[in-house]
C-alpha positions in Angstrom: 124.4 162.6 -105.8 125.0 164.5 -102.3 128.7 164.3 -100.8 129.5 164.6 -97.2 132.8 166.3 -96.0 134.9 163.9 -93.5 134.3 166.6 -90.4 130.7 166.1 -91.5 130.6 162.5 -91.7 132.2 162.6 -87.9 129.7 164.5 -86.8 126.8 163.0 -88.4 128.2 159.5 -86.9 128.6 161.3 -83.5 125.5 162.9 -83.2 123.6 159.8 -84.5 124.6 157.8 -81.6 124.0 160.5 -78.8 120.6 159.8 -80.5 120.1 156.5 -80.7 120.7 155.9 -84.2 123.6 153.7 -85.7 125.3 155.4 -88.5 125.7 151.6 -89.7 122.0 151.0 -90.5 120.1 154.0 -90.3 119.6 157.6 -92.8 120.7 160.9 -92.6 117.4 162.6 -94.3 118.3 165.3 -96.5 115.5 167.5 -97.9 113.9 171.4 -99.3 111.1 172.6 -98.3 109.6 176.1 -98.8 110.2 178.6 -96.4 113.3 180.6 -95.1 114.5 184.3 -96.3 115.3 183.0 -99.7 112.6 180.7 -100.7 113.3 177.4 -99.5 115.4 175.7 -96.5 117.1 172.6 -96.2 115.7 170.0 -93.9 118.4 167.6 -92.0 117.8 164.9 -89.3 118.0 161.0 -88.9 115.7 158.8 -89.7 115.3 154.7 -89.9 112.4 154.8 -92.2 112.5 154.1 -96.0 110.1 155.5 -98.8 109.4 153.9 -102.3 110.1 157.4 -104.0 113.5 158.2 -102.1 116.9 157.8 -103.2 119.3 156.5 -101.3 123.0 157.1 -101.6 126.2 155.4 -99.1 129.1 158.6 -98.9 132.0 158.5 -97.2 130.0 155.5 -94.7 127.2 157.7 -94.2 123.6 156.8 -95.4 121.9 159.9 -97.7 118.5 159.3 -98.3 116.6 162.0 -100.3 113.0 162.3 -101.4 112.4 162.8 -105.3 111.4 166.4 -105.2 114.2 167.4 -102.6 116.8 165.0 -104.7 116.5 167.5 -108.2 117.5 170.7 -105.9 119.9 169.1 -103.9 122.1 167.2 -107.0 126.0 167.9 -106.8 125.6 169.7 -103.2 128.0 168.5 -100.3 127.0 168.4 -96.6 129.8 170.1 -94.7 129.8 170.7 -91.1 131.4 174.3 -89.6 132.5 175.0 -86.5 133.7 178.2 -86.8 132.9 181.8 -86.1 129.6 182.4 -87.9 128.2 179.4 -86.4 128.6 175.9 -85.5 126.4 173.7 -87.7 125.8 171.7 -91.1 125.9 173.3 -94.1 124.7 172.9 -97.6 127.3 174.1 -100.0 124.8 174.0 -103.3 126.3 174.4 -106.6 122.4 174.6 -107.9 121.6 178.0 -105.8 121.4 181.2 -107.2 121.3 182.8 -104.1 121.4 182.3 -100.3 120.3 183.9 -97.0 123.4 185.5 -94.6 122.5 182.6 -92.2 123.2 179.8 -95.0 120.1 178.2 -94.1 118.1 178.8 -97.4 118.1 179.3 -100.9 116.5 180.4 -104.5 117.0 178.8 -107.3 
């Protein structure tokens, strides 16, 4: 399962409606895909679709929804959101990574 800090679930909710998503009935899609300094990025946006190999998961009132592959990289990780300093943005805090780029966008296994 994916958990979602309460900044991040305020921001996800926020940024959902400036676009034209309702937190109520629609996903946040979290995924990996190959690329970035490290091996492979995350992938985050919104999305009202549903696939028959995704899992879905409701944290903290937001709507996770993962694909199979992404879902065995992404286990026990929690979606924060930081708005400090080195950057405003989501972040992946990955118990599963090994090791990560400076920029906290990707990460080896």
């Amino acid at each position: 399962m994916i958990q979602v800090s309460e900044i991040a679930k305020k921001k996800v909710i926020e940024m959902m409606k400036d676009d034209g998503f309702d937190a109520a009935t629609d996903f946040v899609r979290v995924g990996v895909k190959s690329g970035g300094c490290s091996g492979l990025s995350y992938e985050l946006k919104f999305d009202k679709e549903q696939f028959e190999n995704d899992k879905i998961f409701e944290v903290n009132s937001v709507k996770i929804i993962v694909d199979k592959k992404s879902f065995l990289y992404l286990v026990g990780t929690t979606l924060d959101y930081s708005g400090g300093l080195n950057g405003t943005g989501f972040v992946f805090k990955n118990p599963n990574a090994n090791r990560t780029c400076g920029c906290g966008e990707s990460f080896s296994l």
